[in-house]
C-alpha positions as CSV (number, residue, x, y, z in Angstrom):
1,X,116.6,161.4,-15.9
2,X,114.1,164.3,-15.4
3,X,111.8,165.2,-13.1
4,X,108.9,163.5,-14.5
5,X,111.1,160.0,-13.4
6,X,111.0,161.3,-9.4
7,X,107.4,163.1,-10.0
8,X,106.4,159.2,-11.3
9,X,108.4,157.7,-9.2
10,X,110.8,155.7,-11.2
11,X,112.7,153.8,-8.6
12,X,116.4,155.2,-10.6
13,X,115.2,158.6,-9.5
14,X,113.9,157.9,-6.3
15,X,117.1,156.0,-5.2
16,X,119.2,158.8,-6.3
17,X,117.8,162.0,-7.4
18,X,121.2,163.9,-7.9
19,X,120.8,163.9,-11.9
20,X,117.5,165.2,-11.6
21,X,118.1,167.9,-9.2
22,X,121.6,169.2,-11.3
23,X,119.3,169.8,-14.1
24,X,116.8,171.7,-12.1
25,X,119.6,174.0,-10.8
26,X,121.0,174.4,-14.8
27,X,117.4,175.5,-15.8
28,X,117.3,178.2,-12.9
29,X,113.8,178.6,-11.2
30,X,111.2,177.6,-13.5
31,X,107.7,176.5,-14.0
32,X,106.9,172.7,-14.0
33,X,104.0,171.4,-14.8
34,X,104.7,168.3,-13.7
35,X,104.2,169.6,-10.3
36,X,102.6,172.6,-11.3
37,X,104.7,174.7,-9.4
38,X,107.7,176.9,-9.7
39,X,110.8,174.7,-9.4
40,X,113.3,176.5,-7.0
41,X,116.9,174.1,-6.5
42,X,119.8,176.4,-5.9
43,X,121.3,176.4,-2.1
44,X,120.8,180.6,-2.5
45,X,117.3,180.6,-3.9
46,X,116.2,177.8,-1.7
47,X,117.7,179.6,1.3
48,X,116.4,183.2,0.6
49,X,112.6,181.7,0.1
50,X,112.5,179.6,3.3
51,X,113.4,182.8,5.7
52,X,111.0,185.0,3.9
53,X,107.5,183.5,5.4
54,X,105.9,187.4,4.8
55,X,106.0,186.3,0.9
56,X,106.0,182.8,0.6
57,X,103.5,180.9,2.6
58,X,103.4,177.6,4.1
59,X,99.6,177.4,4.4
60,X,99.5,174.9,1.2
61,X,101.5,172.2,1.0
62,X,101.5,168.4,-0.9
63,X,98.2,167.1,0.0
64,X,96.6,169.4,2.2
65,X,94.2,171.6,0.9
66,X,93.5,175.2,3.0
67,X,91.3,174.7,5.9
68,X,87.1,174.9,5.3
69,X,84.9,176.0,8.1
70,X,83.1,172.4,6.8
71,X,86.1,170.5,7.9
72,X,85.8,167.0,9.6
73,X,86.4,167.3,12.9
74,X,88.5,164.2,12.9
75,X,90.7,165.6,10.0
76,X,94.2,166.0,10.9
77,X,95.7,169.4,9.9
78,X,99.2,170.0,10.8
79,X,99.1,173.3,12.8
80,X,103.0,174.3,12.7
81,X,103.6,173.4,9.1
82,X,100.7,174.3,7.2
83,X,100.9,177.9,9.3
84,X,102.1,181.3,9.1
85,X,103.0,184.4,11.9
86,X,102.0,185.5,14.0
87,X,99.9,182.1,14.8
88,X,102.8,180.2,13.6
89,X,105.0,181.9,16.3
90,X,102.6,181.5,18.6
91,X,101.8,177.9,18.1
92,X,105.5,177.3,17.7
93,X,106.5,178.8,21.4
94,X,103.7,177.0,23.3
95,X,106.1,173.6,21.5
96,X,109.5,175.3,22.0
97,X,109.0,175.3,25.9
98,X,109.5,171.4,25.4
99,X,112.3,171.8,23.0
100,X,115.0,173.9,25.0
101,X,118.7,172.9,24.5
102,X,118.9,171.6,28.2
103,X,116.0,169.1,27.7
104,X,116.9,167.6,24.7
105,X,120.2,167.0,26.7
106,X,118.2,165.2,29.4
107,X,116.8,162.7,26.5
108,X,119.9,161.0,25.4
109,X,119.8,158.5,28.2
110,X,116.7,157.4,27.1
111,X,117.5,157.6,23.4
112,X,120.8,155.4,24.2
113,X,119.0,152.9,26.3
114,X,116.5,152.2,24.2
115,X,119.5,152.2,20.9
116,X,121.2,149.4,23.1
117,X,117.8,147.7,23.2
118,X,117.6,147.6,19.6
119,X,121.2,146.6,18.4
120,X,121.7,144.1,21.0
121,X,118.3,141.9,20.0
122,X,120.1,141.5,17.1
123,X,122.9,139.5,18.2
124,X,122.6,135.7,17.4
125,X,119.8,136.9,14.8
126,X,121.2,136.1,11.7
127,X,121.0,138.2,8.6
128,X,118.7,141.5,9.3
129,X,117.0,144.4,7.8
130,X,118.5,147.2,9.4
131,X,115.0,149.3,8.7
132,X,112.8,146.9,10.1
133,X,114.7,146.1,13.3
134,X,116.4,149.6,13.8
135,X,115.8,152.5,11.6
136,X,112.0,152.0,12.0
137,X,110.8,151.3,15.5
138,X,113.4,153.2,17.4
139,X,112.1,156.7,16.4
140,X,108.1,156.1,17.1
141,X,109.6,154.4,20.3
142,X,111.8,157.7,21.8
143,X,108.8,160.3,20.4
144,X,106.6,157.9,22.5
145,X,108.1,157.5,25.5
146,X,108.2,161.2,25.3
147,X,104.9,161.9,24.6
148,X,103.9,159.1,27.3
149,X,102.4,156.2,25.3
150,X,102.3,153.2,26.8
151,X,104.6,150.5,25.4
152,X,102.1,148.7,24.2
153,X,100.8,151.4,22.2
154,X,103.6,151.9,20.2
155,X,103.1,149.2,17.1
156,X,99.8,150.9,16.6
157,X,101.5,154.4,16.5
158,X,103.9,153.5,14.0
159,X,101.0,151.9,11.7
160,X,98.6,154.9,12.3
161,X,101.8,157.6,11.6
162,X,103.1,155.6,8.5
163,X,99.1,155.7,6.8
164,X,98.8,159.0,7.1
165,X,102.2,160.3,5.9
166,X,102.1,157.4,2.9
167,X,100.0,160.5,0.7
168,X,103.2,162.8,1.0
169,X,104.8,163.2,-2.1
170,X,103.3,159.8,-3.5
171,X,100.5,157.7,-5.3
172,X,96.9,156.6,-4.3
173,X,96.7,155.5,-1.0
174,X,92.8,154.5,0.2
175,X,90.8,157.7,1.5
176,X,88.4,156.1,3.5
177,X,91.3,153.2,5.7
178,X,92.9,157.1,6.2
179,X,90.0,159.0,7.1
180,X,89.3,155.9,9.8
181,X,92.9,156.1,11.1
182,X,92.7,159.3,10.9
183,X,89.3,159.2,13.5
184,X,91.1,156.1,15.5
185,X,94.2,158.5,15.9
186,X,92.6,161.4,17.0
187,X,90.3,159.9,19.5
188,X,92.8,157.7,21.3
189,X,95.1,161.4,21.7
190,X,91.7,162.8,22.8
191,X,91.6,160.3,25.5
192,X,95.6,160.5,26.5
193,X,95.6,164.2,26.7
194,X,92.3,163.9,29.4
195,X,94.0,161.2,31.4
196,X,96.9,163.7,31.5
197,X,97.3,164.2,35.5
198,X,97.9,167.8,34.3
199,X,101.0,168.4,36.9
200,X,103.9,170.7,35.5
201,X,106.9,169.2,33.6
202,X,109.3,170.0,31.1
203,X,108.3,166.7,28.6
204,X,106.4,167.0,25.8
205,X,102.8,166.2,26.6
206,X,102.9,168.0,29.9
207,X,103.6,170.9,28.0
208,X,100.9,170.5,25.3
209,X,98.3,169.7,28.0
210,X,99.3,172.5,30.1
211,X,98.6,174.8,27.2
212,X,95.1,173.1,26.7
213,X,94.1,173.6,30.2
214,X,95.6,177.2,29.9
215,X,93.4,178.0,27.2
216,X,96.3,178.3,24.6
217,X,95.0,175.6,22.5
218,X,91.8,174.3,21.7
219,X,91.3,170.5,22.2
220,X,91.5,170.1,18.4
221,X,94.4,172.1,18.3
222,X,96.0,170.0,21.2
223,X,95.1,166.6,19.5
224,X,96.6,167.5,16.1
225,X,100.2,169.5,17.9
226,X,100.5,165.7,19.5
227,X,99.8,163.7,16.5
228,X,102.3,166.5,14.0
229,X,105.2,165.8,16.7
230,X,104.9,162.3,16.9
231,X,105.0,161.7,12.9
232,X,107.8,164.6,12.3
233,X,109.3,162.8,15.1
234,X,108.9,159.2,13.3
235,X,108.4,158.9,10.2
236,X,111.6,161.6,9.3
237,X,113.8,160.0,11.6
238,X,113.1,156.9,10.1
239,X,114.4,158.0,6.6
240,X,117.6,159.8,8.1
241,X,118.8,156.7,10.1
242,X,118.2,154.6,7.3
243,X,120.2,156.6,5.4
244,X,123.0,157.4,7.6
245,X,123.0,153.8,8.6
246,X,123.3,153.1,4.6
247,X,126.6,155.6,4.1
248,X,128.4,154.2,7.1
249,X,127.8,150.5,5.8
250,X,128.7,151.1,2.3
251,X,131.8,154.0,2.6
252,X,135.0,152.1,2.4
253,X,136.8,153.0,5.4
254,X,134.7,155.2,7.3
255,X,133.6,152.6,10.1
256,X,137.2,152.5,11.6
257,X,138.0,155.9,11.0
258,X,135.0,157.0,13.1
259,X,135.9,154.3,15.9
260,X,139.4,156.0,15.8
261,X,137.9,159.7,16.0
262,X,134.1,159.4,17.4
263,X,134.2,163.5,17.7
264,X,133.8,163.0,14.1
265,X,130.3,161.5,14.4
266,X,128.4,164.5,14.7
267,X,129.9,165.8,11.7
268,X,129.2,163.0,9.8
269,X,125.6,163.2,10.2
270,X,125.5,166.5,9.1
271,X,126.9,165.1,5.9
272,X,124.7,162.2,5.8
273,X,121.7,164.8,6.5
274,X,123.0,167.1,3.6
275,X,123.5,164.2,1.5
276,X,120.3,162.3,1.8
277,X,118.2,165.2,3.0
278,X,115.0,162.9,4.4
279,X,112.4,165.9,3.5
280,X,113.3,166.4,-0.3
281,X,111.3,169.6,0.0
282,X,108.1,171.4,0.6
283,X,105.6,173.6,-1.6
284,X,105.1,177.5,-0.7
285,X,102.4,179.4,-1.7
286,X,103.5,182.9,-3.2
287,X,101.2,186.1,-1.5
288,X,102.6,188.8,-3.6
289,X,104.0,189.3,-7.1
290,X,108.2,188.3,-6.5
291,X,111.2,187.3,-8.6
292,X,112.8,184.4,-7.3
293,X,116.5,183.8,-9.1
294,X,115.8,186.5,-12.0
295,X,112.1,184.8,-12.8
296,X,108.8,186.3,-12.2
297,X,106.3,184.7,-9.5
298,X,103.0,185.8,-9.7
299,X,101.0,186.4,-6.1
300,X,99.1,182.9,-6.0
301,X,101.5,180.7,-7.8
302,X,102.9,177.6,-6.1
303,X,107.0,176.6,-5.6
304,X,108.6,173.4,-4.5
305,X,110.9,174.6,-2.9
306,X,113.9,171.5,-3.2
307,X,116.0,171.3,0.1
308,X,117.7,168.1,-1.5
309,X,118.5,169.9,-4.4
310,X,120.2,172.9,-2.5
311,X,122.1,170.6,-0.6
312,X,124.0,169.3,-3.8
313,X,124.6,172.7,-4.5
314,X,128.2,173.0,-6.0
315,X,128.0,176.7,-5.7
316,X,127.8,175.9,-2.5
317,X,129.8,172.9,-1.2
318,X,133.3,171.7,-2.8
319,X,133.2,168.4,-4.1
320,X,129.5,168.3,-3.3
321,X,128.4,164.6,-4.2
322,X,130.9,163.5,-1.7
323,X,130.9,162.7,2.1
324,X,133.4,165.0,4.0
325,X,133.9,164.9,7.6
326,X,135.9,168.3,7.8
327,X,133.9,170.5,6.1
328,X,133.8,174.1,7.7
329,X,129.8,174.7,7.1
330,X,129.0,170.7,7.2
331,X,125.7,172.1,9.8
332,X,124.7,175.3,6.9
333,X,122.4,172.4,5.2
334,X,118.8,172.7,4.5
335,X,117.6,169.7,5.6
336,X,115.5,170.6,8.1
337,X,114.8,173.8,6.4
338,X,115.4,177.3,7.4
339,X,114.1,180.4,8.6
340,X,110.6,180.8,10.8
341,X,109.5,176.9,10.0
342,X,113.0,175.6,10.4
343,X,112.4,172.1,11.8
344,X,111.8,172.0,15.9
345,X,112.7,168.7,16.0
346,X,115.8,169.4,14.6
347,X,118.4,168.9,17.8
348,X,116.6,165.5,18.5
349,X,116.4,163.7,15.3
350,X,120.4,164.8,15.2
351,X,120.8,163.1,18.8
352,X,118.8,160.1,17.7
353,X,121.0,160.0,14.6
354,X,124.4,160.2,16.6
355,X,123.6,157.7,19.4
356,X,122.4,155.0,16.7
357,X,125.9,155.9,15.0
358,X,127.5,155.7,18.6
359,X,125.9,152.4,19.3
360,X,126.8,150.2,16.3
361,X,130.2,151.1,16.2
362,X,130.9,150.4,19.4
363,X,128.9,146.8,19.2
364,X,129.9,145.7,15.6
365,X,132.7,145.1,14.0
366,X,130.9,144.6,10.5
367,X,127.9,145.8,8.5
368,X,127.6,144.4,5.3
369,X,124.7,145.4,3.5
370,X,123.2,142.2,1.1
371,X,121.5,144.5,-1.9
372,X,123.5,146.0,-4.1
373,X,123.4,149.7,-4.4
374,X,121.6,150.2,-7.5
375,X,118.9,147.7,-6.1
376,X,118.0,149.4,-2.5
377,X,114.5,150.1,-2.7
378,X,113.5,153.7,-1.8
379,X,110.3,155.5,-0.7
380,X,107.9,155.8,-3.5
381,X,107.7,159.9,-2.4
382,X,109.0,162.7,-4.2
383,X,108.9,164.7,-1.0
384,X,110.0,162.0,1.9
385,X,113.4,160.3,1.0
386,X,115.1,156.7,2.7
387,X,115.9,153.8,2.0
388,X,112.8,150.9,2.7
389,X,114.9,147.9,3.5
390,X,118.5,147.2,4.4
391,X,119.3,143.9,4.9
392,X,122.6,143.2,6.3
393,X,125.2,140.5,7.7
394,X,126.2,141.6,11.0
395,X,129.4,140.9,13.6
396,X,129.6,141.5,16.8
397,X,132.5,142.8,18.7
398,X,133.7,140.6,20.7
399,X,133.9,142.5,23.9
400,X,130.7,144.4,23.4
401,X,128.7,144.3,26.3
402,X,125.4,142.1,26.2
């Protein structure tokens, strides 16, 4: 298996892209023109370009072009991914106001209620698909209710999110139905930031409509900070619940041992994040002339920088391949990156992760997942990573709470 299977998106590859990513690391940092780009895969090399923004930029990335004074209006630009400092930092403190340790705290009684929601509409339902009913709409449904959207709203979120992130990494995908959800998207966040009442909170969209009113943000730039949270908040998510949901129905033993020992929970989503990394990586554009792991880069050449690859890193994790809930450094992963455009949403996507975690163990008994392994179907993306569907046989515990 090479990278030309995950870069074509061979299903093998995409469902488990450990062989591809051990071969990367044995060639060292190379060029590929498969992705024409550098290929960077070692947990060191990974690591040392993600904290150096002065020398490897993120204002390129998989299918985004740099910006045009002829843009569309309407065109969505991701303002904290596709930037560097100082407008990075500056962008990214008007969003860490909303982000502080304390208020991600103060979420995880609406993450839990709305958890409960989900598991307990499937009791009585028969055989599921753990995607569809869980992994999926519980993400786009906590990043809304934080932005504000009405409940209604939220089908339409998902389906506007999941067009305009299908590009990432992928194949075709119809310009014209995205540049029209892209217009549809952008006027109805238009509309939700004006209706805004504009009085001070600590929430998302209070925070992001303060710094329009403020003057810290264009309108523009206020539309398209809403839209980036709400697909990093959704669409990522998505993949790592799947996925963690997938190693705790499939590991022999593991569902009793973390009933026994729920501290362990936190620590094995870290694993399940190293593991199945939902972001396989990102592209950097190099500004000056550097050597990355002993090679040459030239100023102006691209690298995909692998976070998935790093994360199977043998030189840096014993027994690598395998979950391991007492690893000292289970939380040194790169899965939501590192350094100045290490992943805000970070502390909430690992909240959403344990209280899902939380929340079946204490209402199942049993998960038994109904494909077999080598026949889960995966995103067709080279950059976004998680399972599509799970379908499962599900039993209750008894004296779980309706």
């Amino acid at each position: 298996m090479s990278l030309a299977d995950l870069v074509g998106l061979a299903p093998d590859a995409l469902r488990d892209p450990g062989p591809v990513y051990d071969e990367l690391r044995a060639k060292g940092v190379h060029f590929a023109p498969e992705v024409n780009a550098y290929v960077v895969a070692s947990h060191e090399d990974v690591g040392r370009v993600l904290r150096d923004a002065k020398r490897f930029s993120s204002t390129i990335t998989v299918g985004n072009p740099p910006p045009s004074p002829t843009d569309d209006p309407n065109r969505l630009r991701p303002l904290l991914l596709l930037s560097d400092d100082p407008v990075h930092a500056t962008r990214r403190s008007i969003v860490n106001r909303a982000f502080t340790p304390s208020q991600v705290r103060s979420w995880e009684p609406v993450v839990r209620r709305i958890a409960v929601q989900h598991v307990e509409a499937l009791r009585d339902a028969g055989d599921v698909d753990l995607v569809e009913r869980i992994a999926a709409p519980l993400p786009v449904r906590v990043i809304s209710a934080l932005l504000g959207v009405p409940a209604d709203d939220v089908d339409q979120f998902r389906s506007w999110s999941e067009e305009i992130t299908n590009s990432l990494g992928g194949h075709g995908g119809d310009p014209e139905k995205r540049a029209r959800v892209q217009r549809e998207f952008t006027g109805y966040m238009d509309a939700l930031i004006s209706r805004h009442s504009g009085e001070a909170g600590d929430d998302v969209l209070s925070t992001i409509v303060a710094a329009d009113r403020a003057g810290e943000l264009t309108r523009r730039e206020a539309i398209s900070f809403t839209i980036e949270l709400l697909i990093a908040g959704n669409i990522t998510t998505t993949h790592h619940l799947a996925s963690s949901i997938k190693l705790l129905a499939e590991t022999p033993g593991l569902a009793d041992r973390l009933r026994a020992e729920p501290a362990l929970i936190p620590r094995f989503i870290e694993e399940s994040l190293r593991l199945e990394s939902p972001i396989q990586g990102f592209y950097r554009l190099a500004l000056e002339d550097s050597v990355v792991g002993g090679t040459e880069i030239p100023a102006g050449s691209r690298l995909l920088v692998l976070y998935q690859a790093a994360n199977r890193d043998p030189a840096a994790w014993e027994q690598c391949p395998h979950l391991k809930l007492d690893r000292s450094n289970a939380a040194a992963h790169l899965a939501f990156g590192k350094g100045p455009h290490a992943c805000i949403g970070s502390s909430l996507a690992r909240l959403e992760g344990i209280v899902v975690i939380e929340t079946l163990l204490d209402r199942l008994a049993e998960i038994t997942l109904l494909t077999p392994a080598d026949e889960v179907p995966y995103l067709a993306s080279f950059i976004n990573h998680g399972p599509t569907s799970l379908p499962a046989k599900l039993v209750f515990t008894p004296s779980a709470a309706a």
